[in-house]
LUMDREN-58788 format. One record per residue: residue number from 1; x, y, z of N, C-alpha, C, O in turn; residue in three letters. Coordinates in pm, whole numbers, plus 50000, padded with zeros to 5 digits. Layout:
BEGIN
SITE   k    nX    nY    nZ   caX   caY   caZ    cX    cY    cZ    oX    oY    oZ   r
SITE NUM     X     Y     Z     X     Y     Z     X     Y     Z     X     Y     Z ALA
...
***
This chain:
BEGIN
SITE   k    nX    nY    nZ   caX   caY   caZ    cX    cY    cZ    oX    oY    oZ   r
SITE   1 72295 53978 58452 72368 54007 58574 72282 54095 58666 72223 54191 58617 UNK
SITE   2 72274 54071 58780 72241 54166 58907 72306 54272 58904 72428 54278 58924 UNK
SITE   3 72224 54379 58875 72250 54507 58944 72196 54565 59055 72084 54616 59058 UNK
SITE   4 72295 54560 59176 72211 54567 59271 72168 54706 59340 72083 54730 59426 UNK
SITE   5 72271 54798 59263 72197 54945 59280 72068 54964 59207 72019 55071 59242 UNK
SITE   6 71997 54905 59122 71889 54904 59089 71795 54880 59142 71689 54940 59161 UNK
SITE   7 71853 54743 59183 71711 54737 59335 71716 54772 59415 71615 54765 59485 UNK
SITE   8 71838 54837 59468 71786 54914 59585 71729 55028 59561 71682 55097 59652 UNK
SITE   9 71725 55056 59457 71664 55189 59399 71514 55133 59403 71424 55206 59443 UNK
SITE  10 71495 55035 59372 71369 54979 59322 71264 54994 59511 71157 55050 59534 UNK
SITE  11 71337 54935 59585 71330 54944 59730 71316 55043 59791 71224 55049 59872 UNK
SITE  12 71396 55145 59773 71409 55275 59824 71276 55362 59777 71239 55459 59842 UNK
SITE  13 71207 55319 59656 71118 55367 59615 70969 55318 59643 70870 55390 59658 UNK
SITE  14 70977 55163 59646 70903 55095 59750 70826 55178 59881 70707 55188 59908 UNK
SITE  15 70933 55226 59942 70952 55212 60074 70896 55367 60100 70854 55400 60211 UNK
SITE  16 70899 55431 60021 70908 55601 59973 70734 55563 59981 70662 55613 60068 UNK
SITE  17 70681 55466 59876 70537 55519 59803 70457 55414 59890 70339 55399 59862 UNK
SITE  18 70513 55340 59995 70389 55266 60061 70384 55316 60225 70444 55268 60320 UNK
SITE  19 70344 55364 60224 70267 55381 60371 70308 55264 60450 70307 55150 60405 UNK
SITE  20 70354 55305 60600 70355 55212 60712 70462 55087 60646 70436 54967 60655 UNK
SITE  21 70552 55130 60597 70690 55027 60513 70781 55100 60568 70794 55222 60552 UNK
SITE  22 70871 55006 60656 70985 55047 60767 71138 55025 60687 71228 55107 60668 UNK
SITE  23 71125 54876 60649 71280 54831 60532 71229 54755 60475 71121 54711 60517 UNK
SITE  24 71293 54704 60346 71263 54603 60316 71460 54531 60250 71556 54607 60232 UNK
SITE  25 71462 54422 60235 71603 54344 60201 71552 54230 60118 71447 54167 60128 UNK
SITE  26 71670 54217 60019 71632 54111 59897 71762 54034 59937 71871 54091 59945 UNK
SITE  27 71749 53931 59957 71848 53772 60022 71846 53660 59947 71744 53591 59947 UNK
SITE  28 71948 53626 59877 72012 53535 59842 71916 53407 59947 71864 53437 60055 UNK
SITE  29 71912 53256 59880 71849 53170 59908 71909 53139 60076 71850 53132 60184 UNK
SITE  30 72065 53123 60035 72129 53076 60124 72139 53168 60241 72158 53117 60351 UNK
SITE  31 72126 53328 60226 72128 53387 60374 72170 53551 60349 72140 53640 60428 UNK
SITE  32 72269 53576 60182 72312 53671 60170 72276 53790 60145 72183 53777 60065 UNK
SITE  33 72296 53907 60165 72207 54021 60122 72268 54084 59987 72384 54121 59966 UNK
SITE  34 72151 54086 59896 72166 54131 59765 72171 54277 59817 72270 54329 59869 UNK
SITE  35 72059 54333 59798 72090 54473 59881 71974 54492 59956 71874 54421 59965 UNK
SITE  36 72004 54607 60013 71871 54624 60151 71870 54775 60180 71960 54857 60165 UNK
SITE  37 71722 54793 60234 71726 54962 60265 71663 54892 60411 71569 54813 60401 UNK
SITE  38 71701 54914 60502 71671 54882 60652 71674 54991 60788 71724 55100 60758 UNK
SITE  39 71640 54983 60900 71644 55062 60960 71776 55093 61051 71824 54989 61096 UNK
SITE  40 71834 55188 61082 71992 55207 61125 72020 55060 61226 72131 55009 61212 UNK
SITE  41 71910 54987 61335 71932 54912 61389 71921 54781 61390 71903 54695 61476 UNK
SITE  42 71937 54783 61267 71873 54667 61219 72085 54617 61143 72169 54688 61087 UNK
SITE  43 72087 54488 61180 72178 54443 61100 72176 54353 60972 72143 54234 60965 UNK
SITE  44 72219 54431 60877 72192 54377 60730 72202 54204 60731 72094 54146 60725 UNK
SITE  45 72326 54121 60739 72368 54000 60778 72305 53950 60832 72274 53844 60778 UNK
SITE  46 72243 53973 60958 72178 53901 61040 72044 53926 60987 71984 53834 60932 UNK
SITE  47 72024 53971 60991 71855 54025 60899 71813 53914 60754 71699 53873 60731 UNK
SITE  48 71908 53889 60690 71904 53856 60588 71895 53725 60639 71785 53671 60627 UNK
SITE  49 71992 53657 60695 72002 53500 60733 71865 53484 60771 71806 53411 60692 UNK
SITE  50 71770 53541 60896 71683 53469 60953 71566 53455 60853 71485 53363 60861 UNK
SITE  51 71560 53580 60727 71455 53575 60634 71456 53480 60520 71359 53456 60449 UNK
SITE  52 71556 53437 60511 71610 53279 60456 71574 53193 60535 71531 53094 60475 UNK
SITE  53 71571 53185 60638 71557 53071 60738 71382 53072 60752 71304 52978 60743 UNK
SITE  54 71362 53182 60770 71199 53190 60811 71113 53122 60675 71020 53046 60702 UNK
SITE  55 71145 53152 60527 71105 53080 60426 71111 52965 60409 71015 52899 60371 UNK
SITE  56 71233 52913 60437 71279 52773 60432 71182 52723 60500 71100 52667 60428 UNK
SITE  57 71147 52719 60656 71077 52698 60760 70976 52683 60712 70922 52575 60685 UNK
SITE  58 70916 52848 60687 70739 52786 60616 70743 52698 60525 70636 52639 60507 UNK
SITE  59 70844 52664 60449 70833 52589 60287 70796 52474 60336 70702 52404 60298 UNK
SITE  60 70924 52438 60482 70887 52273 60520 70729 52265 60597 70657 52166 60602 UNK
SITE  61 70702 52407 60658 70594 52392 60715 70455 52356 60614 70386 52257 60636 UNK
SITE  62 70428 52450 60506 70327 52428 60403 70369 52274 60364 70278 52192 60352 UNK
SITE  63 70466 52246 60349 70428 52128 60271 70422 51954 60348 70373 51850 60304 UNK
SITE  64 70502 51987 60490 70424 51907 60568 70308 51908 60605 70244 51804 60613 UNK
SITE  65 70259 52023 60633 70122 51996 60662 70016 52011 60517 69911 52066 60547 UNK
SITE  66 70025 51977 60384 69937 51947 60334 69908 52112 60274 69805 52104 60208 UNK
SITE  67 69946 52222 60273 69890 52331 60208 69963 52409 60106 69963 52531 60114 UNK
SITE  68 70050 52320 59970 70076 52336 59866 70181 52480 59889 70207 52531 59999 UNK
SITE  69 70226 52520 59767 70321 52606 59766 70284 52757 59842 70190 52833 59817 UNK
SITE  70 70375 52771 59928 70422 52892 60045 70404 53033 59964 70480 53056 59870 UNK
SITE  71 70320 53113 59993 70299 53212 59952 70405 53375 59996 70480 53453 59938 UNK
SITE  72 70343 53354 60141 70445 53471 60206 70446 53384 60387 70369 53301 60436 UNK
SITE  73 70563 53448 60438 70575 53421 60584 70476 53556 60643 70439 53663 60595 UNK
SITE  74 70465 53510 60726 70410 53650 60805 70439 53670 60953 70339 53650 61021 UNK
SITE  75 70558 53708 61028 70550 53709 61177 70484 53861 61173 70484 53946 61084 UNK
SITE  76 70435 53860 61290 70322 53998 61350 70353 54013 61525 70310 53952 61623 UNK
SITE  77 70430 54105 61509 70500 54132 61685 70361 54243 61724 70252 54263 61670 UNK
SITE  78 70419 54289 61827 70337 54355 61870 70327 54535 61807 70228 54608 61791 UNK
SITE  79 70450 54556 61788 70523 54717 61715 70498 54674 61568 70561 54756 61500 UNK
SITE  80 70419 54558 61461 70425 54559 61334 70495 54411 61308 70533 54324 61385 UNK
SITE  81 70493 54427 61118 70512 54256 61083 70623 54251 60996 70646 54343 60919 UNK
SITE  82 70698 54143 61003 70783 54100 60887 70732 54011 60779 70717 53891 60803 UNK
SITE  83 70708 54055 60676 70670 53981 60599 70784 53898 60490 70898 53943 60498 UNK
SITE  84 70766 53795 60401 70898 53743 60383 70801 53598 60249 70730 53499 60269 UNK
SITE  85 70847 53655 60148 70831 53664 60011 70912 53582 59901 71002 53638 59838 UNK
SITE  86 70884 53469 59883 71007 53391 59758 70966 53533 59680 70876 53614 59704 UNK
SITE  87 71098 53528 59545 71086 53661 59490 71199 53615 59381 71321 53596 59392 UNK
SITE  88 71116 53605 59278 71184 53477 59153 71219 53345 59222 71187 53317 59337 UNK
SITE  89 71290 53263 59136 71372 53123 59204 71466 53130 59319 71466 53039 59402 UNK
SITE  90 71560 53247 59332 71659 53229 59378 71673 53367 59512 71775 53412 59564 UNK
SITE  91 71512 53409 59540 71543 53563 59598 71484 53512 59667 71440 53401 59641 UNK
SITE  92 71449 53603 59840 71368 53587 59916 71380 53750 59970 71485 53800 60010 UNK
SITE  93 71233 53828 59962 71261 53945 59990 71144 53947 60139 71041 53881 60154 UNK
SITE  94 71207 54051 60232 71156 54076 60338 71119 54223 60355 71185 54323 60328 UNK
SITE  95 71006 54213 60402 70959 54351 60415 70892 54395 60546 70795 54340 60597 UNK
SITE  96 70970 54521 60603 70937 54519 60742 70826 54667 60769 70871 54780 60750 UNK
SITE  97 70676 54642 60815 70570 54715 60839 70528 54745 61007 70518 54667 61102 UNK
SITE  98 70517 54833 61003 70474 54879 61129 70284 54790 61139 70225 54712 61065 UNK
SITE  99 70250 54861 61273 70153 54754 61294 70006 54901 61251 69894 54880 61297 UNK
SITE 100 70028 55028 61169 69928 55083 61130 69887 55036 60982 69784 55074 60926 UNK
SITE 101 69966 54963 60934 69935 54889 60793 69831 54824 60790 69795 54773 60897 UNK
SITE 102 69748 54803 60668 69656 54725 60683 69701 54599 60579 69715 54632 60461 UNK
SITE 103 69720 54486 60606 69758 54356 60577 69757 54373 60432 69861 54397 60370 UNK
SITE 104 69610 54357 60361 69543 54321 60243 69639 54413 60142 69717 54369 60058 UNK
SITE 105 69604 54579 60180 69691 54639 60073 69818 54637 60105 69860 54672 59995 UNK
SITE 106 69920 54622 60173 70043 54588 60196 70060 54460 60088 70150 54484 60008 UNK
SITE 107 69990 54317 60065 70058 54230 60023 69995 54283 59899 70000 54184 59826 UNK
SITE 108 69951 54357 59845 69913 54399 59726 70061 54473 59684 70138 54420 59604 UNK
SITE 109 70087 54597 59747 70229 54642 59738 70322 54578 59753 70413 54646 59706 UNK
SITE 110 70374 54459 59802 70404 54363 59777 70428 54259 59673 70538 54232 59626 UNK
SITE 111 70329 54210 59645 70271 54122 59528 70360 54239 59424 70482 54224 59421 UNK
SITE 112 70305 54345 59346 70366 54450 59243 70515 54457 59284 70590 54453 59187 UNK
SITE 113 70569 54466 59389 70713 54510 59373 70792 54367 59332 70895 54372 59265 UNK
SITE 114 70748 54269 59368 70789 54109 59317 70779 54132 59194 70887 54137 59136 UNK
SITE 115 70696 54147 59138 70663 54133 59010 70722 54217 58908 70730 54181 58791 UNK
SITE 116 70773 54354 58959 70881 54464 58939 71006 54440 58892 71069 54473 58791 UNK
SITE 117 71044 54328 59064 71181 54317 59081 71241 54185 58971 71344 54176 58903 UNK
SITE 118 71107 54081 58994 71189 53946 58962 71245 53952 58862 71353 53893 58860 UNK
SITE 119 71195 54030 58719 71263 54028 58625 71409 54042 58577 71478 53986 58491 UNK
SITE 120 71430 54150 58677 71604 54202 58675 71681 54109 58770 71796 54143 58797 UNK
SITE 121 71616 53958 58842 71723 53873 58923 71747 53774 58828 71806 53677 58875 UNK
SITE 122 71717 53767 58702 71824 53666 58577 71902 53667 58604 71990 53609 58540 UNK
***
């Protein structure tokens, strides 16, 4: 079973030990938010749907165009990036960075908190 005060604990701690990490939210395939540590203006619901949608998107995108299984999304605004992560079978986690991050070690912190989390989404 999901415990989802765990991951947000897991998140909250994330978010604590990486540098230039704004929120991050763990979403159900379909759109829902498991739990999320986000910024006050940010709406959980709506947040969650588009990072479902944005995966989905790349999934059809990688695999129409020929470049095998979808690693991470990456939009990059001008204020920083959303990044957006399958995370086990059934998760899709998003993680929101300001633009003083440097890419490489971010998906490294990244990469480890997947690897953290997926176990406890059985």
């Amino acid at each position: 079973m999901i415990e989802p005060s765990v991951l947000k604990s897991k998140l909250e701690n994330f978010i604590g030990s990486t540098s230039d990490v704004e929120g991050a939210v763990l979403v159900s395939p379909d759109g829902l938010t498991i739990t999320s540590v986000l910024p006050n203006a940010l709406d959980d619901e709506r947040t969650s749907a588009m990072s479902a949608a944005m995966l989905s998107l790349g999934d059809c995108i990688a695999k129409d165009l020929a470049r095998g299984d979808i690693e991470r999304v990456l939009v990059e605004g001008l204020t920083g990036y959303g990044i957006v992560v399958g995370c086990g079978e059934d998760m899709v986690l998003l993680v929101l960075a300001n633009k003083n991050g440097k890419q490489g070690i971010l998906f490294l912190a990244i990469n480890s908190l997947v690897k953290e989390i997926s176990p406890l989404l059985v």
